[in-house]
N, C-alpha and C positions, 0 to 999 in steps of 0.2 A: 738541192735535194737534202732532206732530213732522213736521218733512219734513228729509231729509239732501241736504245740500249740502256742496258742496268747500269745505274750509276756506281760509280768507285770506289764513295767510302762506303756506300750500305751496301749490305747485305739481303735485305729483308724484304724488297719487290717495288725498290725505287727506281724509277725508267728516267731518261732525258732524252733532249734530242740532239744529234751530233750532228753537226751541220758539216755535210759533204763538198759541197760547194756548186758550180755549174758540173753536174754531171750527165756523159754526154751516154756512156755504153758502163754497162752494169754486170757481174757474171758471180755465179758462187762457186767456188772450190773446194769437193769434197774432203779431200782428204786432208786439209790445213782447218778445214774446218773454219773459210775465210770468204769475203766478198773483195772484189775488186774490183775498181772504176775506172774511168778517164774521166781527168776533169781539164775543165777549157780554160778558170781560172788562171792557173798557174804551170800549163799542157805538164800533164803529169799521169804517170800512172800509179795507184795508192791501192791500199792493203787495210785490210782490219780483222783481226783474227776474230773470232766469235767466242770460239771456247777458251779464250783467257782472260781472268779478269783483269781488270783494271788496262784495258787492249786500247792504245791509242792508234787512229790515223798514223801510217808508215806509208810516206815517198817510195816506192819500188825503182823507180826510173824516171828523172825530170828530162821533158824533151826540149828541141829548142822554143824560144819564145814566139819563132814563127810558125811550129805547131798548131794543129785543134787534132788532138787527137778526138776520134768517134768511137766505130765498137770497141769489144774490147773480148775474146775468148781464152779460153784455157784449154791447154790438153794434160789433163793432170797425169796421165801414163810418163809423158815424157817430161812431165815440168817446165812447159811451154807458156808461156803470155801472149798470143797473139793479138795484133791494134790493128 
């Protein structure tokens, strides 16, 4: 999965696309102002802030390699990740 985001060094309304990997469950969290995935690549659960720039892909929790993690929700009251 691709998602396009504004590129790092410009400023000025240059997008690219950030390649997510095999992703499997998708979710957005409002108040981090973040999306989070599961990807089956690498069974992992990842992060991407939105509202910071220059916001790289961030591992949240790698699982074992005999994982596939699928969905994937939030409860952002409690600051929960559920898979």
């Amino acid at each position: 999965m691709f998602l396009l985001t504004r590129h790092p060094t410009f400023d000025f309304g240059f997008y690219y696309f950030l390649d997510l990997g095999a992703v499997e469950g998708i979710v957005y969290e409002p108040l981090e102002n973040a999306i989070l995935w599961t990807c089956n690549n690498n069974a992992s659960i990842n992060k991407l802030k939105l509202s910071v720039n220059n916001s790289k892909p961030e591992i949240i929790y790698r699982l074992s390699v005999d994982d596939k993690p699928r969905g994937i929700d939030v409860d952002s009251c409690e600051q929960w990740v559920i898979c």
